[in-house]
N, C-alpha and C positions, 0 to 999 in steps of 0.2 A: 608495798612495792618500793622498790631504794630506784629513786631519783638521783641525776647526777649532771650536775649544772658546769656550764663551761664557759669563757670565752671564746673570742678569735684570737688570742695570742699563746706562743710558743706554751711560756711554764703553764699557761690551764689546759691546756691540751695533753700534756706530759702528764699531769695530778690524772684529768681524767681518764687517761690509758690505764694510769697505775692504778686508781680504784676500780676500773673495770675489770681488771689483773684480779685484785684482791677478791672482788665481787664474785669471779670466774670460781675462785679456787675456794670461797666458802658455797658456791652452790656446790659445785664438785661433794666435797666436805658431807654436807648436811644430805645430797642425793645418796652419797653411800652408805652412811648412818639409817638416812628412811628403808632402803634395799636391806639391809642387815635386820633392823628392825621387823618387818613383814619378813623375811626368810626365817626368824627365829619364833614367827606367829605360826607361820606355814610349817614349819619342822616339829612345834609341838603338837599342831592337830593333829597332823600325819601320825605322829609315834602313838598320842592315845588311840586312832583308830585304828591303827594295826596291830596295834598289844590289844585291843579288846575285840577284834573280830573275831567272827564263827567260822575256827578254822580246823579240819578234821585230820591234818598232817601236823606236822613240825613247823613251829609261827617259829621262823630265825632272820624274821625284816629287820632289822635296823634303819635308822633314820638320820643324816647327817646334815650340815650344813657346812659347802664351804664356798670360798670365795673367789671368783674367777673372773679373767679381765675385763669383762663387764658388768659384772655385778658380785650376787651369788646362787648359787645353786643348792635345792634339795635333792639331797639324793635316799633313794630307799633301796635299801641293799638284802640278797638273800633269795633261797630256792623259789620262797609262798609269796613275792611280791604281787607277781601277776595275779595268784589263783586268788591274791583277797582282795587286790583292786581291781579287779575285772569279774571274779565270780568264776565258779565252775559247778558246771551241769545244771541242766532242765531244772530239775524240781525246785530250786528257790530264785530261777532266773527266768523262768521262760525260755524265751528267743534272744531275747537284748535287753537287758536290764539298764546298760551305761551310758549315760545320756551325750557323751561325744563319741565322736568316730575312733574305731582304736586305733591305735599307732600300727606303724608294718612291723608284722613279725607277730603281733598278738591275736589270736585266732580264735572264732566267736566260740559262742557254747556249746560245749560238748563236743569241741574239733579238734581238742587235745589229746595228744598221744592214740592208743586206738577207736578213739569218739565211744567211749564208755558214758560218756558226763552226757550224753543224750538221751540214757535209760535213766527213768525215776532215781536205782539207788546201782550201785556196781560196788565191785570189792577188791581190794589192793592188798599188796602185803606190806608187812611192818614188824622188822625184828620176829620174822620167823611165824608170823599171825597174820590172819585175815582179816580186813577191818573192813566193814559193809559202811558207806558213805552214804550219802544225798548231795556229794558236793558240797559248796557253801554258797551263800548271797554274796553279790557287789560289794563289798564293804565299802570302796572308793574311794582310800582315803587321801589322796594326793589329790582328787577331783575336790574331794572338802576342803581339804590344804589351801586348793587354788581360790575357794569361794571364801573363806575366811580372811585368806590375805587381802580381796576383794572389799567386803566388806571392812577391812579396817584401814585403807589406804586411804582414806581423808582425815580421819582421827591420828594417826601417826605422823602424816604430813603437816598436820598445823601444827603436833607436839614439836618436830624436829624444827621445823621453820621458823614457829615463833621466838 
């Protein structure tokens, strides 16, 4: 913990303001270094678990990080984001596989498009074929994302800090 000792007179009160200054602007410093850090923890989980999910369409996620005026942001971009971090259809989800509430806009199992993903398996076309699915499982990978960054925000915060 930085201590910072002063008089009652004018020039230590000035020192003290100015090392407070200094203080201010290396937490700053070291806070967006630790955020940068855990975002680049959180963006590598992300990208292995959506390149390696069970996915029966076209996997075109991509995974980014950038940096925004409070901190930074991951972002996952692409058609299959939802269908591999939320799951689609019955047979490898159940009712709810996702262990938080979804966001608006993302709609439970088997509620997409004509609620096909409610029967065991359904069939889509694909460049002029029909592909017979089961859907896929929760992959969740931005929920892992968020539990890994979890898991290392004390380990990176003593590295940044010390």
């Amino acid at each position: 913990m930085k201590k910072i000792r002063i008089s009652l007179s004018d020039q230590s009160i000035k020192s003290a303001i100015d090392e407070l200054k200094q203080y201010k602007s290396y937490v700053a410093e070291k806070t967006k270094l630790l955020c940068e850090k855990l975002a680049m923890i959180g963006a590598q989980e992300a990208s292995i678990r959506f390149s390696s999910a069970m996915y029966d369409g076209k996997n075109d996620v991509s995974v980014t990080v950038s940096q925004t005026a409070n901190g930074f942001s991951i972002v996952a971009s692409g058609e299959a984001v939802a269908f591999i971090e939320f799951g689609s259809g019955v047979y490898y989800n159940g009712s709810e596989p996702y262990p938080e509430a979804r966001p608006t806009g993302i709609v439970g199992i088997g509620e997409y498009g004509k609620g096909y993903g409610k029967r065991k398996a359904w069939g889509y076309r694909e460049n002029e074929k029909v592909v017979i699915t089961h859907g896929n499982p929760a992959a969740m990978p931005m929920w892992y994302a968020t539990k890994e960054m979890e898991q290392n925000v004390l380990r990176i915060a003593k590295e940044v800090f010390e």
